[in-house]
Structures are given as C-alpha cells and as structure tokens.
C-alpha positions as CSV (number, residue, x, y, z in Angstrom):
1,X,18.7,14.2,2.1
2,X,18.5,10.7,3.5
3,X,15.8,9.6,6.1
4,X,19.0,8.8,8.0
5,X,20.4,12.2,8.0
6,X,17.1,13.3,8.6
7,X,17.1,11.5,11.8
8,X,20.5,12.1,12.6
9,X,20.3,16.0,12.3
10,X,17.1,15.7,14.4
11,X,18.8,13.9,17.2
12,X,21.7,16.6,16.8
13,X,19.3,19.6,17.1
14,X,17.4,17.7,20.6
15,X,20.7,17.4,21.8
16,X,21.6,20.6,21.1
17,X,18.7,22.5,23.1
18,X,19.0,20.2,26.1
19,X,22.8,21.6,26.3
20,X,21.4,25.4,25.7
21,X,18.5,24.6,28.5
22,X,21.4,23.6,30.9
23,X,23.5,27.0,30.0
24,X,26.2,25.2,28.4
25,X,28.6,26.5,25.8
26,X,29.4,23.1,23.7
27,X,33.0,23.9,24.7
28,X,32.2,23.4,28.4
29,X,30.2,20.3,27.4
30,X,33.3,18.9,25.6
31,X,35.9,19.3,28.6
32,X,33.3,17.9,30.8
33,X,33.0,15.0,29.0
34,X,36.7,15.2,28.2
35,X,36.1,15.1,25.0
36,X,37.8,16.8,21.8
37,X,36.7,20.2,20.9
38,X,35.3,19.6,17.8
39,X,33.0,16.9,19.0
40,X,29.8,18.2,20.6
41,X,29.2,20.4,17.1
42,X,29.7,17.4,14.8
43,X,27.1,15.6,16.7
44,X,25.0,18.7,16.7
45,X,25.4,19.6,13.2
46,X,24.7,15.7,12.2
47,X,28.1,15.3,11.1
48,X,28.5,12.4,13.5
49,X,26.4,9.6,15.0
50,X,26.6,9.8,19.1
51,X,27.1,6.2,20.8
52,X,25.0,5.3,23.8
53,X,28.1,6.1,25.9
54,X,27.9,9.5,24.3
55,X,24.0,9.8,24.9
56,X,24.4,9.2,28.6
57,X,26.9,11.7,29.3
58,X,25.4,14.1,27.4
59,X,22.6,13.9,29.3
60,X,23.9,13.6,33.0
61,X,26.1,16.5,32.1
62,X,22.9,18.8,31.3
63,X,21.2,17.1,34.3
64,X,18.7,15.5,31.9
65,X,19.5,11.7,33.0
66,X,15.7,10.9,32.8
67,X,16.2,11.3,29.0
68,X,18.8,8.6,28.7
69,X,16.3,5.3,27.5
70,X,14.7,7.6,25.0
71,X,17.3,9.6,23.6
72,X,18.7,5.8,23.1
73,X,15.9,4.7,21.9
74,X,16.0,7.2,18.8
75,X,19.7,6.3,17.8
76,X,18.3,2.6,17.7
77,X,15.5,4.1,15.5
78,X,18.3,5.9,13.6
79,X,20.4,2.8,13.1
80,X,17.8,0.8,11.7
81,X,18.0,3.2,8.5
82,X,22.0,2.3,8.2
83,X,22.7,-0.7,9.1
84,X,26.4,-1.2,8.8
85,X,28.0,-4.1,7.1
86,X,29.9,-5.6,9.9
87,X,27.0,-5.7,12.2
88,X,24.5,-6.4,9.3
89,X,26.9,-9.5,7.9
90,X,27.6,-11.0,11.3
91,X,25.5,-14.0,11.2
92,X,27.0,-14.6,7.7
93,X,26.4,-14.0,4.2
94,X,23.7,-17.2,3.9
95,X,21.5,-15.5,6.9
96,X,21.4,-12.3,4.7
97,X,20.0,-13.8,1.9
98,X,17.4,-15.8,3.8
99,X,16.6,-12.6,5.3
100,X,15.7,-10.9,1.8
101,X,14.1,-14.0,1.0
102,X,11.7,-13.4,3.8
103,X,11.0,-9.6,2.7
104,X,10.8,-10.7,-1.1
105,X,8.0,-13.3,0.7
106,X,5.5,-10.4,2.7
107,X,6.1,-8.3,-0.9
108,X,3.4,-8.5,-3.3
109,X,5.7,-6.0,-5.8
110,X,9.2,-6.0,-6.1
111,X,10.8,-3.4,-7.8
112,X,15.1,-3.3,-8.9
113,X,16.6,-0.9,-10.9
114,X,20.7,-2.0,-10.9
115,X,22.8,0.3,-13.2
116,X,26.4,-1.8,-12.4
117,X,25.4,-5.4,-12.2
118,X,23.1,-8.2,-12.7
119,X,20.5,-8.4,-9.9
120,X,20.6,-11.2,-7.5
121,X,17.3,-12.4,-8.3
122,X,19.2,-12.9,-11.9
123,X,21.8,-14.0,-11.4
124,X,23.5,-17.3,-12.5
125,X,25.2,-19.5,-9.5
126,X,28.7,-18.6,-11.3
127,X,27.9,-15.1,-11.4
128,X,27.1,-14.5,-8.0
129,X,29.9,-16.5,-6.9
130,X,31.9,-13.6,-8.2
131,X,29.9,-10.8,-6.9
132,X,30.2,-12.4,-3.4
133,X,33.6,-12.9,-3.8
134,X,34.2,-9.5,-4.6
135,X,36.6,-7.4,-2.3
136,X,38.0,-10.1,-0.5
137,X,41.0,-8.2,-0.3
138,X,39.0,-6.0,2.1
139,X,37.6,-8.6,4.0
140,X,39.3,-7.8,7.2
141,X,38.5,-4.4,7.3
142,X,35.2,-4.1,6.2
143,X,34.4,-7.2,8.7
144,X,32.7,-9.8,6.3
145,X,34.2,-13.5,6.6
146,X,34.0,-15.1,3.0
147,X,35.0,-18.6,3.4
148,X,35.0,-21.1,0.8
149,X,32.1,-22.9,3.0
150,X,30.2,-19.6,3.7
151,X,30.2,-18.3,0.0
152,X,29.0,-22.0,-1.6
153,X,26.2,-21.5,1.5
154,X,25.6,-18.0,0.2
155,X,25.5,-19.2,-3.3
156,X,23.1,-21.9,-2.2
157,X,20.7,-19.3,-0.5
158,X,20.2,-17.1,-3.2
159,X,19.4,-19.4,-5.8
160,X,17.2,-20.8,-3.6
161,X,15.4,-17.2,-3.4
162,X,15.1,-17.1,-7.2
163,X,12.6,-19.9,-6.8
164,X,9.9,-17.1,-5.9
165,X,10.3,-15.9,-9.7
166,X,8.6,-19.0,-10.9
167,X,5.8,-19.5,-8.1
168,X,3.9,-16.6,-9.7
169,X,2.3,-15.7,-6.2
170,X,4.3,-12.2,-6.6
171,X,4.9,-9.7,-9.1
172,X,8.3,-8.6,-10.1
173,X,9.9,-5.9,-12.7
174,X,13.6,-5.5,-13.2
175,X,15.3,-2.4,-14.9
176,X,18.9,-2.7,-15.5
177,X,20.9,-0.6,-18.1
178,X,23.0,-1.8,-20.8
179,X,26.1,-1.1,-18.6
180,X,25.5,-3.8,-17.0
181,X,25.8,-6.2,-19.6
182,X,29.1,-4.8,-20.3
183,X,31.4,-4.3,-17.1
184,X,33.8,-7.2,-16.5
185,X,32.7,-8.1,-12.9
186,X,33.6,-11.9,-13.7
187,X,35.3,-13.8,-16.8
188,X,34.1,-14.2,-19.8
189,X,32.7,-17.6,-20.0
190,X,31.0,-16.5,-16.6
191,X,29.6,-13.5,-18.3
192,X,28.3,-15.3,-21.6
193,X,26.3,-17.9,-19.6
194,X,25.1,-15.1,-17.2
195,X,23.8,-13.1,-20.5
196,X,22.3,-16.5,-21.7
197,X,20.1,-16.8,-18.6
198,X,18.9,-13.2,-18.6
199,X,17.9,-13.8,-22.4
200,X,15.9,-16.5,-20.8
201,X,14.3,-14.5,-18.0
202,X,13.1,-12.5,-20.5
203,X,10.6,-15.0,-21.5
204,X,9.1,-15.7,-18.6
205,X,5.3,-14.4,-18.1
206,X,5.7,-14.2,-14.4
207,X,8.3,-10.9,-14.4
208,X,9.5,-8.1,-16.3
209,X,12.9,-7.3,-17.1
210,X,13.9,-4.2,-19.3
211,X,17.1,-3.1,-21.0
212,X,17.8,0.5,-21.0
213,X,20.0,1.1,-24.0
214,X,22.8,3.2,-24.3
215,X,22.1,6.4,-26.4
216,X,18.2,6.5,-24.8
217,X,17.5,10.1,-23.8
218,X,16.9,9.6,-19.6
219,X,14.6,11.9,-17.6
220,X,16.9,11.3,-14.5
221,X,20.6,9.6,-14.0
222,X,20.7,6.3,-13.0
223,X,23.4,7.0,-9.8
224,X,22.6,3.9,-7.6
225,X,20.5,0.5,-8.0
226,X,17.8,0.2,-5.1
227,X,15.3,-2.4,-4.1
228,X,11.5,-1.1,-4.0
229,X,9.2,-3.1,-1.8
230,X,5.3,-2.1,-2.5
231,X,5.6,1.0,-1.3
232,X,6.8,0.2,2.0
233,X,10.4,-0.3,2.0
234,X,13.4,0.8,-0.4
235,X,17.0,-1.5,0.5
236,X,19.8,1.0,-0.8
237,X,23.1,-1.3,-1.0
238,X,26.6,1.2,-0.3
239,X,29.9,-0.1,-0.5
240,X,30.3,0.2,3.5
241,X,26.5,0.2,4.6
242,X,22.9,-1.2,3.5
243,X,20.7,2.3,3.6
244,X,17.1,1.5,4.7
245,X,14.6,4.0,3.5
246,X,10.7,3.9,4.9
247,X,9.5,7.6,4.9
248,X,6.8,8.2,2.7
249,X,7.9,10.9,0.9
250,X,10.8,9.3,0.2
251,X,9.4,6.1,-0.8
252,X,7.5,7.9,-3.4
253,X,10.5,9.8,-4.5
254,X,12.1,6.1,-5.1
255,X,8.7,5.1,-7.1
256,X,9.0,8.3,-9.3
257,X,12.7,7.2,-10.2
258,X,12.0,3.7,-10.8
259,X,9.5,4.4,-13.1
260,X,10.8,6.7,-15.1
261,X,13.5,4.4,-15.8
262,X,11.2,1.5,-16.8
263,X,10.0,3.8,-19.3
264,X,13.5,4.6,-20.5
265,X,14.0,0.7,-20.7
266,X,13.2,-2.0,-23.7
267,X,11.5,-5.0,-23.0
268,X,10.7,-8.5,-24.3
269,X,12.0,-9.2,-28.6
270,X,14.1,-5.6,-28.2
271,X,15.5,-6.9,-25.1
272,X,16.6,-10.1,-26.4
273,X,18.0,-8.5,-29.1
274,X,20.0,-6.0,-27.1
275,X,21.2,-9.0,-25.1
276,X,22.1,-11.0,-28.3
277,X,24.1,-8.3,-29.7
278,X,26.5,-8.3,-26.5
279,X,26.8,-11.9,-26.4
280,X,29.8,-11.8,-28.9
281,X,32.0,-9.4,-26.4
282,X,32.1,-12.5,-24.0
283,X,32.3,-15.6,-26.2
284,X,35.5,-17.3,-27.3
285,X,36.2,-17.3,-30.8
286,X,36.5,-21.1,-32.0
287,X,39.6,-22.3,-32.9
C-alpha cells in the first residue's frame, strides 16, 4: 500500500469517528450534505479523496467546525504524495524539468531503474522529443499543453539537466532492462542514435548504467521505473499522476528493489556489448 493510501484511509477513518461521535449514521450524513448514498463510505473506506468543500461540511454537519483548517491541512499533506498531472504540468513542461533539476542538485545519490524507456537523464534531444510528444492525442483530457514552442523549451530543459552528469559533484547509477532498448517508442533512426549515446554513457567514470538482460533470473519483477533520491525521496511517474513517496519504510522498500536490480544488471564491456547487439534492429540496411 502507497504512503498515499496510507494517508487517505487515515483521513477516512478520522472522518469516520467524528461522524460516530456526532451519532450519525453515514446515510443521515449523506442527505444532509445532499449528497449520494454511496459517498460518505467511499471517503471513509479511502476509496475516494474528500475536497475542501467536502471537509467543511463534514465537519459543520457533526458540529466539529473547529476542525476544518486541520482536517484541510492533512488533504494538503495527502496531495503532496499525488500530485496530479494537470495541476503538476500547469506552469508547463520546461518548469517541470527545472524543477527535477533542482532536486537532482540538493541529491548527492540518484538512483533510476526504468523498465519501458530510456531515462531522461539519457536521453538524446531526438528521443525525448518523442517521449514528450507522446499522447498528444490525449492532450486535452489529461490537461498538458504540448506546443511546438513548449516541447523545443522542454527539450531545451532537459538537456540542460544532463549537464549534472559531467560535473562529477554527484553520484549517479542507472538500471534499465533490455526492454528498453527494444520497444519502438520513436523511429528508427531516432532509436539507433539514442542507443549510440547510451553506448557512450557507458564510458563515462562519473555514472553507472547497467543492462539487465533478458533471460537473467530476477529476485523481484521490474513493474514500474522510479526515481530514488538518497534516501529521502522516491518520484513514481503514472500515466495520470506523479506518486511522491517519503515514508521511511517505504523508502527503504524502494532501496531494497533498486538494488536487487542492479545486481540483476550488466555493466561497462558486457553492456556495450548488449547495446551493440541491438543496434542492427534499428539501422537501415545500405542500399
């Protein structure tokens, strides 16, 4: 379970004994607040996330108004450990960037296992371009503007944030699986040249980037990718929501994971030969 859930099925079970303390049944609390039936046990089971509108009623209705700034104070604590794309994105894809770039700055360690695709700190300028482009089609719903000007911006910002990699003032390690270097996220061409720079990365004395092969045995499925900060901070990226993860035991769940992984994974000559041998899959034949 999610430090999210966690604090949402803690807020849910407050919520819950201040309705019992004002001898409520939650069906009487619902017609109060006209509200649908179903309601007031989603939100006490955790099922669903109250809005300050919600907060407030529920507490004038149990004649607990007193309660109101902190019980919203603890969905603003909740909300900081999912923050949703729309709100998260709406300063603009370049502001997010900058934004890692500041955490990747205050991190002495940075950790990223990616099982799908290339990590940013990775990735080529073409590349990204693609990954930042991707589900444009979805734009409107998910609330993320992707203009031509904003995605050149992004572009801009994160290769500007791959300049960290060379300054040698922080340590990072990368684990990505051999998946990655084989889903067609972006052409060919695109693809070749991205696998060209990660055979270079490879070389560089200021990182670490392993390969887990296909066919290794794993000690634990790699379901998601996930940003490790020292031990302080683990990003989760959904495809509607950005989880942020801070309680210890999680946090050392996450380290657990990660390096479990990085033994799983091959690094330096075998990784460049891994890399070599997929090269072919994305290069034009000569004519």
């Amino acid at each position: 379970m999610s430090s999210f859930q966690r604090a949402r099925e803690a807020l849910g079970n407050r919520l819950r004994e201040m309705r019992l303390d004002a001898h409520l049944t939650g069906r009487a609390l619902a017609a109060a607040a006209d509200w649908g039936p179903s309601k007031v046990s989603k939100i006490e089971a955790g099922r669903q996330t109250p809005s300050d509108a919600d907060l407030s009623t529920w507490a004038t209705l149990c004649d607990r108004a007193q309660d109101i700034p902190q019980l919203i104070a603890s969905l603003r604590s909740l909300e900081q450990q999912y923050v949703e794309f729309r709100r998260m994105f709406r300063a603009g894809l370049p502001s997010r960037q900058r934004a890692i770039a500041d955490i990747e700055s205050n991190t002495d360690l940075t950790r990223n296992f990616e099982p799908c695709f290339v990590p940013g700190l990775l990735q080529t300028a073409e590349y990204a371009r693609y990954r930042f482009a991707e589900g444009d089609a979805d734009e409107t719903e998910r609330g993320i503007p992707k203009s031509e000007t904003e995605l050149t911006e992004a572009i801009a910002a994160r290769m500007d944030r791959q300049r960290i990699l060379h300054r040698g003032e922080q340590k990072f390690h990368f684990v990505l699986t051999e998946a990655v270097l084989r889903y067609q996220l972006c052409p060919p061409d695109v693809m070749a040249g991205q696998i060209g720079h990660l055979i270079s990365m490879t070389t560089l004395p200021t990182i670490r980037v392993g390969v887990i092969p296909f066919g290794v045995p794993l000690p634990v499925a790699p379901t998601h990718g996930f940003y490790l900060y020292d031990n302080k901070l683990v990003l989760v990226e959904l495809f509607t929501a950005v989880l942020h993860v801070t309680q210890t035991d999680e946090l050392q769940a996450y380290e657990r994971v990660f390096t479990k992984l990085a033994k799983a994974a091959v690094y330096g000559a075998e990784a460049r030969t891994l890399l070599t041998h997929t090269l072919p899959k994305w290069q034009t034949p000569a004519t």
